[in-house]
N, C-alpha and C positions, 0 to 999 in steps of 0.2 A: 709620647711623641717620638721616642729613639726607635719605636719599632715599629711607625709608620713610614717614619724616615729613610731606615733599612728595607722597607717593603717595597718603597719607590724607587731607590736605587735597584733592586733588582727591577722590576719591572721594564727600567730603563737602561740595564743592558744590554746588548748586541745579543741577538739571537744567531746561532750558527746557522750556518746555510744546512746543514744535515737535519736540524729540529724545524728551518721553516717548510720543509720538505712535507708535502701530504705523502704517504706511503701509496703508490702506485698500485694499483687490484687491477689483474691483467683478466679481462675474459676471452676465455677459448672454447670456441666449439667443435665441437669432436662430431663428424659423421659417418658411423657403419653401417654401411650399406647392407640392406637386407638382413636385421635384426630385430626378428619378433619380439616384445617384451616379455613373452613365456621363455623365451630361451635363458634368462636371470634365474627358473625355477626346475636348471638342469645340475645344479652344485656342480658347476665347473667354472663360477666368473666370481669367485671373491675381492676383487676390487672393482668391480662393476657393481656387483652387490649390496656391496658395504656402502659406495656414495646414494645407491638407490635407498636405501636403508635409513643415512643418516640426512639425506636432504630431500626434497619436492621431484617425486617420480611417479610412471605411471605409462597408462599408452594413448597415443596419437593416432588421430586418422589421418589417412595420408589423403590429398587430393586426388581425384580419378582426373587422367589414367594413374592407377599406381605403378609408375615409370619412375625410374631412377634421375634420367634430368629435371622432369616438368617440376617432380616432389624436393629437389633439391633447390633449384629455385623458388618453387614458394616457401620455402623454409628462410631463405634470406631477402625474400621480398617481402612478405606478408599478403602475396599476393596469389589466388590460383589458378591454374595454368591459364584458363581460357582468361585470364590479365595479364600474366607476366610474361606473354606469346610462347611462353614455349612449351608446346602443345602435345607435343610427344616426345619419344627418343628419336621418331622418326617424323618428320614433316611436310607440308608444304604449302607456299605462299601463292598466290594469282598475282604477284607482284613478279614472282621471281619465275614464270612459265618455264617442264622440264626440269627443274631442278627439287630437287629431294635433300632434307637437313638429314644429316643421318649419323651415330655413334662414329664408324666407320670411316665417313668423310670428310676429313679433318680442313681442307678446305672448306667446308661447308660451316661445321661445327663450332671455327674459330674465326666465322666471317660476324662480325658485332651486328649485323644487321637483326643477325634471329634473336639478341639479345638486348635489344634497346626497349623493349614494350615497359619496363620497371626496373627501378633502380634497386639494385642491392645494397645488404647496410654498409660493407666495407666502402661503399662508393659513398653513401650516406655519410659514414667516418670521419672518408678523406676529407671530405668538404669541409668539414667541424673542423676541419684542424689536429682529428684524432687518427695516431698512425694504426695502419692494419696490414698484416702477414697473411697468407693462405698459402699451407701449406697444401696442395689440394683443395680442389671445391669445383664442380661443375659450373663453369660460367666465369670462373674468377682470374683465369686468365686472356680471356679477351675485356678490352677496353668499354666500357659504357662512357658516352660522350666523350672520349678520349681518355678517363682516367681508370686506373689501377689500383690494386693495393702496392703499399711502399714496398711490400716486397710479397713478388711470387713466383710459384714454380708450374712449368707446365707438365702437365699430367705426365706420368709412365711409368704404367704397371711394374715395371720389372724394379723401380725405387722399394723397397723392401720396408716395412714397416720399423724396422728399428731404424732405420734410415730417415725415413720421415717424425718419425718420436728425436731422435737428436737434432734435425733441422731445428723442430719448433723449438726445441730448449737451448741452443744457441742463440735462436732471436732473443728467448729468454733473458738469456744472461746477458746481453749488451746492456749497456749504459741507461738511463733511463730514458735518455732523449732520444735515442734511437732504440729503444725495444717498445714493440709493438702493443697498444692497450687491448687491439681486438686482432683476435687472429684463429683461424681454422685448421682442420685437418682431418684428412679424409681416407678412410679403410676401406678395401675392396672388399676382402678376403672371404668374409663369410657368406657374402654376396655368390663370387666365384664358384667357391664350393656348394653352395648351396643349390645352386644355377645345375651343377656336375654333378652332383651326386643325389641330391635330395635334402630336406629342411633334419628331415629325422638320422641322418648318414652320422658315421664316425667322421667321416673326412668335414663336417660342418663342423661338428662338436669341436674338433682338433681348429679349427679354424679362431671358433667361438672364443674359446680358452686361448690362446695365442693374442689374440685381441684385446683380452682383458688383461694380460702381462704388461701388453704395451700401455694400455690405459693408464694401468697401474706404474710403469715405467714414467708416465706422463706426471702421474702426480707427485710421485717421490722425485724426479727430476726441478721441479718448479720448489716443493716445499726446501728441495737442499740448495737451493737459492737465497731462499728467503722471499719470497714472489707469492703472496695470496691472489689466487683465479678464482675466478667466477666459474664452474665448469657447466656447460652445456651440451649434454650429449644424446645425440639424438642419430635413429636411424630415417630414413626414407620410405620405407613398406617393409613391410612383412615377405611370405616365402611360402608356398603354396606346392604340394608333392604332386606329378602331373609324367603322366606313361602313353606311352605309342596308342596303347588300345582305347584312348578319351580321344578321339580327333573328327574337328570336322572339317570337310574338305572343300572348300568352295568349289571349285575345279567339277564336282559334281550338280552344282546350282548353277553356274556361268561361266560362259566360256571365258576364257584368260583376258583376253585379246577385248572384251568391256570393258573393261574397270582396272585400276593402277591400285596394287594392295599396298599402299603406304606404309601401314604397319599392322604383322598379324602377329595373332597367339593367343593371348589371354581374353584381349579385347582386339579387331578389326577395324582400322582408318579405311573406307573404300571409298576413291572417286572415281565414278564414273567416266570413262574416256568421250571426249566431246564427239558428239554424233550419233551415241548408241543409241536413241529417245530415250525410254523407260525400263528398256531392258533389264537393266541391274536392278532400277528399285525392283520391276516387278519379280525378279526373282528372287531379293534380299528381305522383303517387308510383307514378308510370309510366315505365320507360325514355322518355327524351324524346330529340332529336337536338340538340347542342349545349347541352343545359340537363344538370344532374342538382338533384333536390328532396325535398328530406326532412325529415321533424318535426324542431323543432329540439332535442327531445331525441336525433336518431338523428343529429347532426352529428358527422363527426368530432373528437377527443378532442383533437384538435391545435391546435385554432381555437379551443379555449375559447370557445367561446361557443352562447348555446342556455340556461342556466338561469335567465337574468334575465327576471321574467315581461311585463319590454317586449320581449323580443324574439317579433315573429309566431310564431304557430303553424308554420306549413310558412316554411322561409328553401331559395330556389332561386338556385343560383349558375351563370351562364354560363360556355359553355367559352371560354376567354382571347379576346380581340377581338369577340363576343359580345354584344349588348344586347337583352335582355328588358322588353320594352315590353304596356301595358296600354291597347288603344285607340294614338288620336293621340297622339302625344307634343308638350309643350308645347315643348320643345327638338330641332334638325334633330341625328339621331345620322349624324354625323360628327364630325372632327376626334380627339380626345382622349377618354379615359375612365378612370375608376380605380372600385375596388368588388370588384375578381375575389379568388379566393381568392388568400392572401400568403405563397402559396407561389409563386407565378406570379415570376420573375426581372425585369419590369418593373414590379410592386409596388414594389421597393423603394427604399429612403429613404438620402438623403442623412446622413451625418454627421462631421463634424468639431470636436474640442477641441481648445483652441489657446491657454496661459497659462500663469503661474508653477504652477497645479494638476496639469498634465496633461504623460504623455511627451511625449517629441519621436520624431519620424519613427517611428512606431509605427502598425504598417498592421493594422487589426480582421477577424478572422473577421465573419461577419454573426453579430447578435446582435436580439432581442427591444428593440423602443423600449422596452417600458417598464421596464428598465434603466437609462433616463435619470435618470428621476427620482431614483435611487438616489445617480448622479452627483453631481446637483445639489445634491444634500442634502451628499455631502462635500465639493466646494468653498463652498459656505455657510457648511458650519460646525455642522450639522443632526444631530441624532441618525438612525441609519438606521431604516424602516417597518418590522418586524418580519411586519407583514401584507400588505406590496406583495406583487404577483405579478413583479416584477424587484428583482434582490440587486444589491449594489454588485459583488460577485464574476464578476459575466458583465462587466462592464466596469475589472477590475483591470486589467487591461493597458494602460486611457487612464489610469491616475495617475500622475505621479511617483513615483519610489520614494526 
């Protein structure tokens, strides 16, 4: 009787507020831009390696176009481009006549209109009640329906990578009520380089390995916290080697002065200028050599994409290493390129999860990025999209079970 009696007294002590405390598991997604998952099997990213190693990794397909904005939003949407409107790097609306969305034009870029087609999760988050940071992330500094993440920075290259690795682990270390449970960040650099020099260049490699310091800088930052993350890291496409002598010139198929070249290179947005007739098609939806071009309604059914009325009339995709160019090009085509269809085996994307959420040593088929999003929403804590176009079911295999 005296040792049930002493059982119930404790039971009916005061619990400290520090033991009724669940331990907080913060997930963070990490986005490097233009990182093949072959680049893991260049022995230069030991702390890339190592989480690839010990947790649920593998490669992604990225959405066509494989464009750096369109693939970074369905990565937080779950949604692909031709749904989450943003259709390209570069665009345009019959809503918005004369006007072009474009990297370049930051009015344009940071106007919410091109960004309202799908909600992202940090906006999902906010809604929950759950706080979220972006340190970088395309799309994450303009408002959707008016909201934000609780805390964010607006893009600029020249913020230096150790610079953006101590941002996030300052959010880290605030308080719990104010440190963020979902939060981003986002790497140019191998992108950059890769762009300038080539996928196979010393200046990439050097790029690569500087990445994966910071990464690593990431995780030993959080662990000397005391801070278990969820880590999500993923790139956007692949990186494709591409020279002055692979070029096709439209300029030799149709006169300029036709058709508005939206966006060229790897793949072709062309709309026809109102009044041409047939002009354009009939010079574009022609066997061509190293191009194939077709209405975007006659696009393959594979690529999803073609119904959203930003995307050009006639969409032309070069054969892999390939640049379709209109006139001079404002940049020397060399070095690096991404854009090709994503089916091409150097499209593809980077991924690894690595956390109390996710398996261990669990190597992925390739799967659809915008699966992600599905992810993220179950380490959150998130109800799943019912209308995303990726399920959590394409990536059961990275959960714990």
């Amino acid at each position: 009787m005296r040792h049930i009696l002493i059982l119930l007294a404790c039971l009916l002590l005061p619990v400290s507020a520090a033991a009724q405390e669940t331990p907080q598991i913060v997930t963070v997604l990490v986005g490097i831009d233009g990182f093949r998952p072959d680049y893991l099997d260049r022995n230069m990213t030991p702390r890339l390696s190592a989480l690839a190693a010990e947790g649920a990794s593998g490669a992604m397909r990225p959405s066509f176009p494989t464009k750096t904005f369109p693939n970074h939003y369905a990565i937080v949407t779950g949604k692909v481009p031709d749904r989450n409107g943003i259709v390209g790097n570069s665009m345009i609306d019959p809503r918005r006549p004369g006007q072009i969305f474009s990297l370049g034009n930051a009015r344009q870029a940071l106007d919410p209109f091109w960004w309202d087609e799908a909600e992202p999760v940090w906006v999902t988050a906010e809604r929950a009640g759950i706080r979220t940071a972006t340190m970088f992330w395309p799309g994450s500094e303009v408002p959707y329906e008016g909201l934000r993440p609780s805390d964010w920075m607006r893009f600029d290259q020249n913020v230096t990578n150790v610079q953006r690795v101590n941002t996030l682990i300052d959010w880290l270390r605030r308080p719990a009520s104010l440190r963020p449970a979902f939060a981003t960040i986002y790497f140019d650099t191998v992108d950059t380089q890769g762009h300038r020099f080539g996928p196979d260049s010393a200046e990439a490699n050097a790029a690569i390995a500087e990445v994966d310091a910071r990464v690593g800088d990431l995780v030993d930052g959080a662990k000397a916290l005391g801070i278990a993350v969820n880590w999500v890291i993923v790139a956007d496409h692949g990186m494709r080697q591409v020279d002055e002598t692979r070029v096709i010139q439209l300029d030799t198929l149709i006169d300029r002065a036709s058709y508005i070249a939206v966006e060229t290179g790897p793949y072709a947005a062309i709309e026809p200028v109102t009044g041409t007739d047939d002009r354009v098609a009939n010079a574009l939806l022609v066997p061509h050599e190293h191009m194939t071009c077709t209405r975007k309604e006659g696009l393959p059914a594979r690529l999803n994409y073609g119904s959203n009325p930003r995307v050009a009339a006639i969409i032309c995709i070069a054969e892999n290493g390939w640049t379709i160019l209109s006139g001079e090009p404002n940049y020397p085509v060399s070095g690096g390129a991404h854009g090709y269809d994503n089916a091409d085996p150097e499209m593809l994307a980077l991924f690894i999860a690595h956390g109390p959420a996710f398996a261990e040593e669990q190597r992925m088929q390739v799967f659809d990025n915008v699966a992600v999003a599905a992810l993220l929403r179950a380490a959150i804590g998130l109800p799943q999209d019912p209308y995303a176009d990726g399920k959590l079911e394409d990536l059961a295999d990275a959960l714990r079970r």
